[in-house]
Backbone as ProteinMPNN parsed JSONL, in Angstrom:
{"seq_chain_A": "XXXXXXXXXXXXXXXXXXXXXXXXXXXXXXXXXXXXXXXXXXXXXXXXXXXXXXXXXXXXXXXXXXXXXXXXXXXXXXXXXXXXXXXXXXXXXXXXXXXXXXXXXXXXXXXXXXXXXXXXXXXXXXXXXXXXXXXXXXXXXXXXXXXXXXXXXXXXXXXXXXXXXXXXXXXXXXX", "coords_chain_A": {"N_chain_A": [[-178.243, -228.386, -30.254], [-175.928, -229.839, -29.639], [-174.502, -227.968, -28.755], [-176.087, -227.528, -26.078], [-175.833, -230.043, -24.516], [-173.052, -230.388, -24.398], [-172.582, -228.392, -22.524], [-174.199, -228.964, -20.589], [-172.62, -230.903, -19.719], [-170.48, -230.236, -18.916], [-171.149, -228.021, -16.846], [-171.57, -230.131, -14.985], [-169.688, -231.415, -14.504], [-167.958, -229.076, -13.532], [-169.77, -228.741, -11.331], [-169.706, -230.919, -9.509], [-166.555, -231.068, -9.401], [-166.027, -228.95, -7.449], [-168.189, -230.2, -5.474], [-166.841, -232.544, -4.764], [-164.28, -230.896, -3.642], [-165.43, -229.612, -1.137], [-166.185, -231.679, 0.164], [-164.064, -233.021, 1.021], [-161.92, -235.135, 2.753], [-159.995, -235.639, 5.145], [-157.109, -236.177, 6.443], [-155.284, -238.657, 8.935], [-153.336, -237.115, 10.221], [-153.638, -234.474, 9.46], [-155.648, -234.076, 11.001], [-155.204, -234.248, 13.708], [-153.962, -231.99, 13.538], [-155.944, -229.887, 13.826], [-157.235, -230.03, 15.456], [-158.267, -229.175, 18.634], [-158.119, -229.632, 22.008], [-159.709, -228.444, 24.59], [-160.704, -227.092, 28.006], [-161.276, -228.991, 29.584], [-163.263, -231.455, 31.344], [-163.745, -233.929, 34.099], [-165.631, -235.941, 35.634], [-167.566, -238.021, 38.13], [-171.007, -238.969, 37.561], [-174.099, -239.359, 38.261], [-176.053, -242.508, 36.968], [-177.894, -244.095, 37.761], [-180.454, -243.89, 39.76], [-182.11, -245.024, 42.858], [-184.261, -244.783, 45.111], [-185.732, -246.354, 47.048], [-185.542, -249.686, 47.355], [-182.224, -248.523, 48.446], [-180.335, -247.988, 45.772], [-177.553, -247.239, 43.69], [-175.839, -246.251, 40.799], [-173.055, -244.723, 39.591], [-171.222, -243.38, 37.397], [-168.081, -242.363, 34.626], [-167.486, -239.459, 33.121], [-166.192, -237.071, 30.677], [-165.918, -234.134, 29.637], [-165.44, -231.554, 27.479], [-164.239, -229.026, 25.225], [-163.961, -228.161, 21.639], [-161.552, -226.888, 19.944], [-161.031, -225.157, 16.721], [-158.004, -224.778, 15.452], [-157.16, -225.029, 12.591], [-157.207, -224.107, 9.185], [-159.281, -224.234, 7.888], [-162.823, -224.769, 8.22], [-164.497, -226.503, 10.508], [-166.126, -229.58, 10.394], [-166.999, -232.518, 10.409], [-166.628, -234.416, 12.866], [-166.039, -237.429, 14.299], [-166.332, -238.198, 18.277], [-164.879, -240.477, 20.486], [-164.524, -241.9, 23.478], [-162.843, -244.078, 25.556], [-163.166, -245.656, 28.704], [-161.645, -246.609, 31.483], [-160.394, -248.382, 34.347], [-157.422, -247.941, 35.776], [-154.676, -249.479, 35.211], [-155.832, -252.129, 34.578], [-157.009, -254.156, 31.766], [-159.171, -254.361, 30.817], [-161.641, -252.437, 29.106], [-163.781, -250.572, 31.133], [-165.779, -248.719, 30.409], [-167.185, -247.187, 26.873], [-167.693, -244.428, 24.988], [-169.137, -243.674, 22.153], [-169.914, -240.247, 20.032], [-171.217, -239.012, 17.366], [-169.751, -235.88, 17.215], [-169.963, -232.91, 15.788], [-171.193, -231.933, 13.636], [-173.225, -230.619, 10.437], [-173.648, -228.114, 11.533], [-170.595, -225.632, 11.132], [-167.537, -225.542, 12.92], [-165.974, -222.339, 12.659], [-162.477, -221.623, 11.585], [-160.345, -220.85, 14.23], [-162.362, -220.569, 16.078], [-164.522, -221.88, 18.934], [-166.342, -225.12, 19.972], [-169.659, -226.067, 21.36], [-169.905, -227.493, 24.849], [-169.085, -230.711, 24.753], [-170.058, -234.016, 25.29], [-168.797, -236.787, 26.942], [-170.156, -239.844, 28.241], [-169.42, -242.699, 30.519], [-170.892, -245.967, 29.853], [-171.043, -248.069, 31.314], [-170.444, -247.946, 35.14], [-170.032, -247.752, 38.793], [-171.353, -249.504, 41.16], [-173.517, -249.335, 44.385], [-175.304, -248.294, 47.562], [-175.315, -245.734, 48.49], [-173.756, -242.101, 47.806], [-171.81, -242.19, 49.989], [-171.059, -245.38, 50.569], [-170.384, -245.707, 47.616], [-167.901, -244.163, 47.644], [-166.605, -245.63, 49.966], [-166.171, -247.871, 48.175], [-163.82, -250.729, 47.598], [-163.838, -251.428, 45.249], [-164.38, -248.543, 43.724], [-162.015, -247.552, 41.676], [-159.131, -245.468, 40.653], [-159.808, -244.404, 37.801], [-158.877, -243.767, 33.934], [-159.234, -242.113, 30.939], [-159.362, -242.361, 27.478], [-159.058, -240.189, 24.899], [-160.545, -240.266, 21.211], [-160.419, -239.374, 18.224], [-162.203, -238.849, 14.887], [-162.473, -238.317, 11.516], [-163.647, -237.472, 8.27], [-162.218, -239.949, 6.205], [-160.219, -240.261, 7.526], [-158.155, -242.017, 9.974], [-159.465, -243.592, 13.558], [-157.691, -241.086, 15.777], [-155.662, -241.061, 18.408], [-155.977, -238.653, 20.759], [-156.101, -237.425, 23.274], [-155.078, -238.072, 26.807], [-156.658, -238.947, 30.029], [-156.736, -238.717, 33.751], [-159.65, -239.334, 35.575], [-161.353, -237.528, 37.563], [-161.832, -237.756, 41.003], [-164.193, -236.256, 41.794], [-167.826, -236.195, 42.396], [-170.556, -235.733, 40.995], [-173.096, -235.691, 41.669], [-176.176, -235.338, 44.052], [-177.695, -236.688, 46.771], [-180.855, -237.108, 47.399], [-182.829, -234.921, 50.058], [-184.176, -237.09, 53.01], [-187.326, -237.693, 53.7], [-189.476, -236.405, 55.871], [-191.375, -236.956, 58.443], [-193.96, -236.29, 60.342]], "CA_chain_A": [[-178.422, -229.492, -29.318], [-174.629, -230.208, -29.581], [-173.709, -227.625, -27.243], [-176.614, -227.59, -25.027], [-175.546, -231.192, -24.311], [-171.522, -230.592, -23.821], [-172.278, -227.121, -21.416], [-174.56, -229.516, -19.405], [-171.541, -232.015, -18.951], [-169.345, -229.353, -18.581], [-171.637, -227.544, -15.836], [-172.133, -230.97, -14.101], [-168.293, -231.679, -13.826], [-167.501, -228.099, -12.758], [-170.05, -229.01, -10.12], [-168.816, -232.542, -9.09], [-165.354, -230.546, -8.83], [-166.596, -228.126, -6.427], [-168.675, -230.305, -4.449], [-165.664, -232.952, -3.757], [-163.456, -230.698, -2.932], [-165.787, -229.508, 0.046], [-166.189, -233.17, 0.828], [-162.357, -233.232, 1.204], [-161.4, -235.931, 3.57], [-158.559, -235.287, 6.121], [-155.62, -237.636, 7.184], [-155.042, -238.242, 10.575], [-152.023, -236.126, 10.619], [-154.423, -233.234, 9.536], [-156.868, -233.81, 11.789], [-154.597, -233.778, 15.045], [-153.002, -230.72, 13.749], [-156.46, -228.973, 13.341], [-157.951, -229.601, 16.694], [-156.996, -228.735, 20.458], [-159.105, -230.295, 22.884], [-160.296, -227.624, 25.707], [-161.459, -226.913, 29.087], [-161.798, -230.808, 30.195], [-163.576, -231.932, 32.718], [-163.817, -235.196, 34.4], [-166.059, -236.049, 37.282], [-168.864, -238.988, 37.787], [-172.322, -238.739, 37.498], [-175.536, -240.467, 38.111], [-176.784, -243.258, 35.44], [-179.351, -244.669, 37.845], [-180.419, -243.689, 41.092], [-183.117, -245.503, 43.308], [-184.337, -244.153, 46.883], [-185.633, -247.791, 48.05], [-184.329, -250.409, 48.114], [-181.458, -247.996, 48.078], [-179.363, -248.306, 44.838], [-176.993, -245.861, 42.98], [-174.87, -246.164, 39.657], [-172.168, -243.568, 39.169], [-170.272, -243.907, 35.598], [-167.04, -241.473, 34.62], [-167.558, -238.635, 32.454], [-165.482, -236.315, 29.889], [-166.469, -233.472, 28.906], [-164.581, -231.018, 26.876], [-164.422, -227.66, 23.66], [-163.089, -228.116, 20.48], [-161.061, -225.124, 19.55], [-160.115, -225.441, 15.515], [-156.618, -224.575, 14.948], [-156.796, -224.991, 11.211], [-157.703, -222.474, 8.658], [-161.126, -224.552, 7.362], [-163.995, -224.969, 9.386], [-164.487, -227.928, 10.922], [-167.843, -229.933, 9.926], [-167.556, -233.526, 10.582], [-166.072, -234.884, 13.467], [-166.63, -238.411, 15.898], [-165.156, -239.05, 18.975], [-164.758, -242.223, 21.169], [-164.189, -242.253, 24.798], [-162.548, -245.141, 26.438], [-163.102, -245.469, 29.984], [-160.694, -248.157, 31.829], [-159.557, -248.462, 35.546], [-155.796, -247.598, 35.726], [-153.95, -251.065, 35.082], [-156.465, -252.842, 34.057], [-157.029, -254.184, 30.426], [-160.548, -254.863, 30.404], [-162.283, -251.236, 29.277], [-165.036, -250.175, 32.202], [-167.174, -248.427, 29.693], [-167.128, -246.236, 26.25], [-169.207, -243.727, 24.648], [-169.484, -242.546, 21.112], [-170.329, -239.423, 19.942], [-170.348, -237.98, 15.864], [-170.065, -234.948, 17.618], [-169.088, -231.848, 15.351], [-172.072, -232.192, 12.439], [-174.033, -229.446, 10.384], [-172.849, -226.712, 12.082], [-169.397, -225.936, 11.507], [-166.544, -224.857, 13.495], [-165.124, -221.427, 11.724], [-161.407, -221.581, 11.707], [-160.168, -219.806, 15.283], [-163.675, -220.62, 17.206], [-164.5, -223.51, 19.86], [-167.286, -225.676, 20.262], [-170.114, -225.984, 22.844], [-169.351, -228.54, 25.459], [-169.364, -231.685, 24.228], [-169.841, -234.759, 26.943], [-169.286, -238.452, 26.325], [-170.101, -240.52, 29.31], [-169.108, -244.439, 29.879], [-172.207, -246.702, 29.685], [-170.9, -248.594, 32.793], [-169.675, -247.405, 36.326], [-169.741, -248.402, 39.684], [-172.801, -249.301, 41.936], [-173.537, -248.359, 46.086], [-176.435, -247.892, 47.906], [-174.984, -244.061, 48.564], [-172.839, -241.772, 47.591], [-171.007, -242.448, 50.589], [-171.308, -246.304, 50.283], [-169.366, -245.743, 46.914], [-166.721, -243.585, 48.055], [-165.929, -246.64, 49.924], [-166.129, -248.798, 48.087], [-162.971, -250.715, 47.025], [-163.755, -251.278, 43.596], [-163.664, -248.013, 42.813], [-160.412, -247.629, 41.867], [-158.867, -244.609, 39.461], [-160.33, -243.911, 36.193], [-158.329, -243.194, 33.071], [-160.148, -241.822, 30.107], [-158.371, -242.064, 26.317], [-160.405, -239.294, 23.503], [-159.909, -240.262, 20.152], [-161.331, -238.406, 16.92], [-162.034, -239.611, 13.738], [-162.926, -237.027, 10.647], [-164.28, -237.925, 6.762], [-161.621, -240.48, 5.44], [-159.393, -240.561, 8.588], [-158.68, -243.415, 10.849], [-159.021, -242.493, 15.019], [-156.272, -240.566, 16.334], [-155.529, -240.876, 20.091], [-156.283, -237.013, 20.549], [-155.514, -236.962, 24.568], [-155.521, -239.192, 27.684], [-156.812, -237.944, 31.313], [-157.056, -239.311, 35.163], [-160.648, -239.188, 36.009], [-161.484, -236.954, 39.324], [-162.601, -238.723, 42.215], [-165.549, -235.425, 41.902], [-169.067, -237.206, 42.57], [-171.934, -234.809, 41.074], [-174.702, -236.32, 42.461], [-176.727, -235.142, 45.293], [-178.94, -237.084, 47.183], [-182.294, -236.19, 47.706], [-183.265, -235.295, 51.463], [-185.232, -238.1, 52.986], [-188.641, -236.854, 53.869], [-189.615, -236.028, 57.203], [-193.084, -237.414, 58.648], [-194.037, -235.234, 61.298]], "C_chain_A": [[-177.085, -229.94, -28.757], [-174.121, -229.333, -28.435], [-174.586, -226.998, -26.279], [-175.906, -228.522, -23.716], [-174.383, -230.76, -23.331], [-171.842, -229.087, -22.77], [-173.187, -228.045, -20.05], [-173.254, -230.743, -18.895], [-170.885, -231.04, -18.519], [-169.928, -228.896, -17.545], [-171.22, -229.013, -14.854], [-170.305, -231.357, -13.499], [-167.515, -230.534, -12.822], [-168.545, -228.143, -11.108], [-169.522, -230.433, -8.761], [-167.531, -232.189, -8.588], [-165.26, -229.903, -7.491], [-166.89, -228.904, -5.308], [-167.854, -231.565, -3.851], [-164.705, -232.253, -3.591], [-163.731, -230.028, -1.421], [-166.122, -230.612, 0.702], [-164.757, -233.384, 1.331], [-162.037, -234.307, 2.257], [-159.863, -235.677, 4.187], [-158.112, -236.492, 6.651], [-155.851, -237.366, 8.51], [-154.018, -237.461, 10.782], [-152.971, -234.893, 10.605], [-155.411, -232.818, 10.455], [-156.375, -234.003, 13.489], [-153.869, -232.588, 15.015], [-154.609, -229.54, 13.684], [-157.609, -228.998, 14.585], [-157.299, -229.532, 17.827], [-158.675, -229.04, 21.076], [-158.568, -228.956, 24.438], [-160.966, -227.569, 26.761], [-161.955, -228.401, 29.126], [-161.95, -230.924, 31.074], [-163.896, -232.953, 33.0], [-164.503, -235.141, 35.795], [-166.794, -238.119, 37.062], [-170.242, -238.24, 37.952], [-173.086, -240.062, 37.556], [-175.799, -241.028, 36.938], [-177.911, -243.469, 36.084], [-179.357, -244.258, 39.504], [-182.173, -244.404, 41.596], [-183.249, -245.194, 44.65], [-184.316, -245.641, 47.415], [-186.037, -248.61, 47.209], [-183.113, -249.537, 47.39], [-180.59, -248.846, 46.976], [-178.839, -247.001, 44.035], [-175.679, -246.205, 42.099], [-174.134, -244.962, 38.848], [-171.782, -244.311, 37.984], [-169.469, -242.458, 35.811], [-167.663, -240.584, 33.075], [-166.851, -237.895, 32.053], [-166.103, -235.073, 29.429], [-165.343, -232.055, 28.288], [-165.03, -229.724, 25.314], [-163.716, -228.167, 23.192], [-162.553, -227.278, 20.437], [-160.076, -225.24, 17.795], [-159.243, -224.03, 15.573], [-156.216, -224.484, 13.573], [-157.109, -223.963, 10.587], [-158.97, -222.685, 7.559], [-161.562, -224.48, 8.289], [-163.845, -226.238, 9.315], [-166.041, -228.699, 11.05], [-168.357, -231.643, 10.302], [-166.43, -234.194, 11.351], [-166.471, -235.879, 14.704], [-165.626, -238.277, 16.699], [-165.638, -240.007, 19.858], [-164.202, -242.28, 22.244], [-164.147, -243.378, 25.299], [-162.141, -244.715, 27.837], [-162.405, -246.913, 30.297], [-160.146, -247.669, 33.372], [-157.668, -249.018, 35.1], [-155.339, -249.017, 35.905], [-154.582, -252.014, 34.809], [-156.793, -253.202, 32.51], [-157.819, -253.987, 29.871], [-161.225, -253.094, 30.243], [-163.734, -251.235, 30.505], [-166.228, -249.862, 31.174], [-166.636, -247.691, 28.4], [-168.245, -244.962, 25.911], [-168.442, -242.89, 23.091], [-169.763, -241.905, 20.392], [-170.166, -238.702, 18.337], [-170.982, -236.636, 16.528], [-170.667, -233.478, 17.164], [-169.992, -232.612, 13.722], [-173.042, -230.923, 11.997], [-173.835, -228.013, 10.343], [-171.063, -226.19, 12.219], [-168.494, -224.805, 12.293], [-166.21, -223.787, 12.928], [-163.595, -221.676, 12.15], [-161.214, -220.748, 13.151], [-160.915, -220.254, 16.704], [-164.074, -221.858, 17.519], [-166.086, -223.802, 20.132], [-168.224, -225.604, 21.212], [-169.509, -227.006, 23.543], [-169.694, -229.891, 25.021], [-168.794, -232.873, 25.587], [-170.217, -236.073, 26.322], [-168.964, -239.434, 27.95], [-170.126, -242.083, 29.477], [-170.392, -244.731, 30.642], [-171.584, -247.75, 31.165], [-169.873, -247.987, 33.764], [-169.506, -248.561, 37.627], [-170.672, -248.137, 40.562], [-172.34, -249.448, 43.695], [-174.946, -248.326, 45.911], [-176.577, -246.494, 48.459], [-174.335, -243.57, 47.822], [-171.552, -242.847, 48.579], [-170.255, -244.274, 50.777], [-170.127, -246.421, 48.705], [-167.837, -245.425, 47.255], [-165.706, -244.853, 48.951], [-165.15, -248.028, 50.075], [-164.969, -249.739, 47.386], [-162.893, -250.882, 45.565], [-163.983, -249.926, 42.682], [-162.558, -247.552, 42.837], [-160.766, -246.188, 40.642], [-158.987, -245.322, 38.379], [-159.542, -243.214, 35.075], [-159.544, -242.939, 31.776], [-159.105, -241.37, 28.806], [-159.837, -241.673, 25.249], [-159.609, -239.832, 22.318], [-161.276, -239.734, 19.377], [-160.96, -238.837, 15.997], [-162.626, -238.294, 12.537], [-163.047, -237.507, 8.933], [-162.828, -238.528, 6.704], [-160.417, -240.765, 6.187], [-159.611, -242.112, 9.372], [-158.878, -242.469, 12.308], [-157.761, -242.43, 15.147], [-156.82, -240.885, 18.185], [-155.343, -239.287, 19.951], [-155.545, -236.691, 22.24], [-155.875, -238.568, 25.798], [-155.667, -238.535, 29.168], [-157.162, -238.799, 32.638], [-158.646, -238.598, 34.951], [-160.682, -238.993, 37.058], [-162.018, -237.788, 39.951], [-164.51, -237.52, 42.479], [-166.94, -236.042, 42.036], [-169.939, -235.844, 42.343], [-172.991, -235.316, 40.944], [-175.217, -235.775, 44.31], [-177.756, -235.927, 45.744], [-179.559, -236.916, 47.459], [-182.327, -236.138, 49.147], [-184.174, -236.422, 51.741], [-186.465, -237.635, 54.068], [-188.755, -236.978, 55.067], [-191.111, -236.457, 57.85], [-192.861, -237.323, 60.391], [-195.563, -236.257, 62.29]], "O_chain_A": [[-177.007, -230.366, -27.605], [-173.509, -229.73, -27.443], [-174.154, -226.052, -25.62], [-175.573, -228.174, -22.584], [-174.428, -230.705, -22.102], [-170.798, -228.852, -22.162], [-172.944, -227.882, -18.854], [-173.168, -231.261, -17.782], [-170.723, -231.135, -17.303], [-169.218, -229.33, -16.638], [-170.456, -228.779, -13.918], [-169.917, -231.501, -12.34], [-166.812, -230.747, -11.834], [-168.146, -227.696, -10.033], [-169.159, -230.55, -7.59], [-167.146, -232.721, -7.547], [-164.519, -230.286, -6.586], [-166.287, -228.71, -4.252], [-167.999, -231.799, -2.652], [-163.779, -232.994, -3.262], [-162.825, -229.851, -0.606], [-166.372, -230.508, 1.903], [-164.637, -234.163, 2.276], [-161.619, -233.456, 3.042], [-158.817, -235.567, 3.547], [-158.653, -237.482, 7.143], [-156.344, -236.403, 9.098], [-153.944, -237.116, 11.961], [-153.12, -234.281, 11.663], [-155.888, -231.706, 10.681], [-157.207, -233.887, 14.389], [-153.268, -232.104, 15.974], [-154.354, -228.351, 13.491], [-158.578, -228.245, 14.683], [-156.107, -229.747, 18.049], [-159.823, -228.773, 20.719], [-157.487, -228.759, 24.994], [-162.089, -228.054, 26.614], [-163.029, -228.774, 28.656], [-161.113, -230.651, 31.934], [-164.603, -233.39, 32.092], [-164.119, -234.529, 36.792], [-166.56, -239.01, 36.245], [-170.418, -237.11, 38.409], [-172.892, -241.212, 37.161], [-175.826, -240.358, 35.906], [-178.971, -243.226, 35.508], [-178.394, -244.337, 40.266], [-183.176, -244.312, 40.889], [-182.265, -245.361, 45.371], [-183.369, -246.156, 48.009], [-186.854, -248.322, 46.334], [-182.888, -249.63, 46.184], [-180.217, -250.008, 47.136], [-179.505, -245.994, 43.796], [-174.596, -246.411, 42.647], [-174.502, -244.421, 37.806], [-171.966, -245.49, 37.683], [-169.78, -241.605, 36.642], [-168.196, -241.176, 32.136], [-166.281, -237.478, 33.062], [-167.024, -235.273, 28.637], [-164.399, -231.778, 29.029], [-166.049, -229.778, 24.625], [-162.781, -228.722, 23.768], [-163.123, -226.41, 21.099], [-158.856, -225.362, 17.685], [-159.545, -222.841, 15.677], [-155.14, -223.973, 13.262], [-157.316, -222.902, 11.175], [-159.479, -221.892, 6.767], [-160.951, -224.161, 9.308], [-163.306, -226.953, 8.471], [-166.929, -228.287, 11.796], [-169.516, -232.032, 10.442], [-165.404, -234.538, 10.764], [-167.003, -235.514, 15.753], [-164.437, -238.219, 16.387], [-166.835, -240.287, 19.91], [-163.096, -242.811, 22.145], [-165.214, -243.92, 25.586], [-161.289, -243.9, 28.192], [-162.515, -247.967, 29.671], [-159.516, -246.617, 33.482], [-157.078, -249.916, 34.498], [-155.753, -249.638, 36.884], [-153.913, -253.044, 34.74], [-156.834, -252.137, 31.894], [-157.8, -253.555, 28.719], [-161.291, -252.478, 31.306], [-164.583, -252.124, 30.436], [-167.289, -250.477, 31.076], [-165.452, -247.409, 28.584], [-169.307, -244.694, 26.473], [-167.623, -241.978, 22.979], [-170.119, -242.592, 19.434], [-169.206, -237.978, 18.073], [-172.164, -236.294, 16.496], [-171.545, -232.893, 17.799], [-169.552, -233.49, 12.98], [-173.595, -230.247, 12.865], [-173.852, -227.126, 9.489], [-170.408, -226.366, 13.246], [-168.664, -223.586, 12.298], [-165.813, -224.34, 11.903], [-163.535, -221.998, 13.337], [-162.046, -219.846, 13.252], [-160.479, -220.316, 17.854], [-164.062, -222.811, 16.74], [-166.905, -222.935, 20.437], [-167.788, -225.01, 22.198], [-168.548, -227.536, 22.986], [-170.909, -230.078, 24.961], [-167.857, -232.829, 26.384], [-171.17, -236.458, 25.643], [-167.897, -239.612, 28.538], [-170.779, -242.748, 28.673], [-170.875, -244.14, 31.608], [-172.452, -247.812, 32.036], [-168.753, -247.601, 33.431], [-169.074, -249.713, 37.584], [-170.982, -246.99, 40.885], [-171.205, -249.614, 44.142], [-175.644, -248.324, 44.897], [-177.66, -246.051, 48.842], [-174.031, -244.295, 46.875], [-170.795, -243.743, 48.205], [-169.068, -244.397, 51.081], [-169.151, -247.17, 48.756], [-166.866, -246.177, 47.169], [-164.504, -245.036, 48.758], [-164.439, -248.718, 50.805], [-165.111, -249.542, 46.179], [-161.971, -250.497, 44.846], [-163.885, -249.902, 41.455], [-162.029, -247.134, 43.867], [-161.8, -245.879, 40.05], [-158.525, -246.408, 38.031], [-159.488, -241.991, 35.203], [-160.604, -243.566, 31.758], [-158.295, -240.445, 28.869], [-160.887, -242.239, 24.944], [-158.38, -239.894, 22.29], [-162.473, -239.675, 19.657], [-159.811, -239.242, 15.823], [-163.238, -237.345, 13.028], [-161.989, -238.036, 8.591], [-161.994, -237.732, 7.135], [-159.553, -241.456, 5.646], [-160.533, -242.928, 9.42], [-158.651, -241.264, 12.422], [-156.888, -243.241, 14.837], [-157.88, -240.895, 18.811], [-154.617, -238.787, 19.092], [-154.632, -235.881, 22.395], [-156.555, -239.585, 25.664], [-154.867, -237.661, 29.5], [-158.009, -239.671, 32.441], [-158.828, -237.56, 34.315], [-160.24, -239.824, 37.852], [-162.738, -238.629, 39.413], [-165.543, -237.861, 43.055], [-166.849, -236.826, 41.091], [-170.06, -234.996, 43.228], [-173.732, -235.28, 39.962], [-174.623, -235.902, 45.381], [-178.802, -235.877, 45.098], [-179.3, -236.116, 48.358], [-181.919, -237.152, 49.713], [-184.939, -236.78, 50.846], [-186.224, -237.262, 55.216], [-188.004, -237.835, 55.531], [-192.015, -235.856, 57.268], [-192.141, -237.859, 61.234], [-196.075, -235.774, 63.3]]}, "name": "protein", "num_of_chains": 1, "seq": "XXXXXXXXXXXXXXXXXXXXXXXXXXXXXXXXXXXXXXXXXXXXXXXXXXXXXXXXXXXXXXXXXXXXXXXXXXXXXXXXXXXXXXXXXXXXXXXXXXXXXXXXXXXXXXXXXXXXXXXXXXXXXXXXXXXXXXXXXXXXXXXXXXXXXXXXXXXXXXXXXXXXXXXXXXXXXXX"}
């Protein structure tokens, strides 16, 4: 019974060992040296669009690959998009995302696209109507990433394109 007992403690610690050291928690130093932020793109996009009484709410968008740099896989990672007009204090919008769950990164190999878009933009009754309109002004966009036991890192910071992907529908024809 005596050393049923001590091989089940002993199993249970050699498991407990094991399974925190795949829990491992990364510093922020480790976790800006173990990602590279890829292929970024910045445009706006539609949040809300209405034919009549014309209305239309663009917001700024990020989108971007992971590409781990380290020599683990990469398994649990948020990030946090701040959206903010250039000189201004007040943030426009955020968005975020525990992106990087489940499925992990292998050491070497990059993510699908991952897209965090700010919850407020800038309203028009067109496209064109936005374009201009003076409030919108340039768009900065700051990524930060956070990873098991880390604080956020500021990861990158990017101008937001003036790009508008939205099309407006034709307006119907009555013949």
């Amino acid at each position: 019974m005596k050393k049923s007992a001590s091989f089940i403690l002993l199993a249970g610690g050699v498991l407990s060992v094991l399974l925190m050291s795949s829990c491992k928690s990364m510093s922020t130093d480790e976790l800006k040296k173990t990602i590279e932020i890829i292929d970024v793109e910045t445009k706006w996009v539609s949040k809300y669009y209405q034919p009549w009484p014309p209305r239309l709410l663009l917001v700024p968008v990020l989108s971007f690959r992971v590409k781990n740099i380290g020599v683990e896989p990469l398994t649990y990672i948020n990030f946090n998009a701040i959206f903010k007009f250039k000189g201004d204090p007040e943030n426009l919008g955020d968005n975020f995302l525990a992106a990087i769950r489940g499925k992990a990164i292998p050491a070497g190999d990059v993510s699908d696209v991952i897209t965090l878009k700010s919850n407020f933009g800038v309203e028009g009754k067109s496209v064109e109507s936005i374009r201009s309109n003076p409030q919108w002004k340039p768009v900065e966009v700051r990524l930060f990433a956070r990873s098991k036991g880390s604080q956020f890192v500021l990861i990158g910071e990017w101008d937001v394109s003036r790009t508008i992907d939205f099309k407006e529908p034709e307006p119907v024809k009555v013949q």
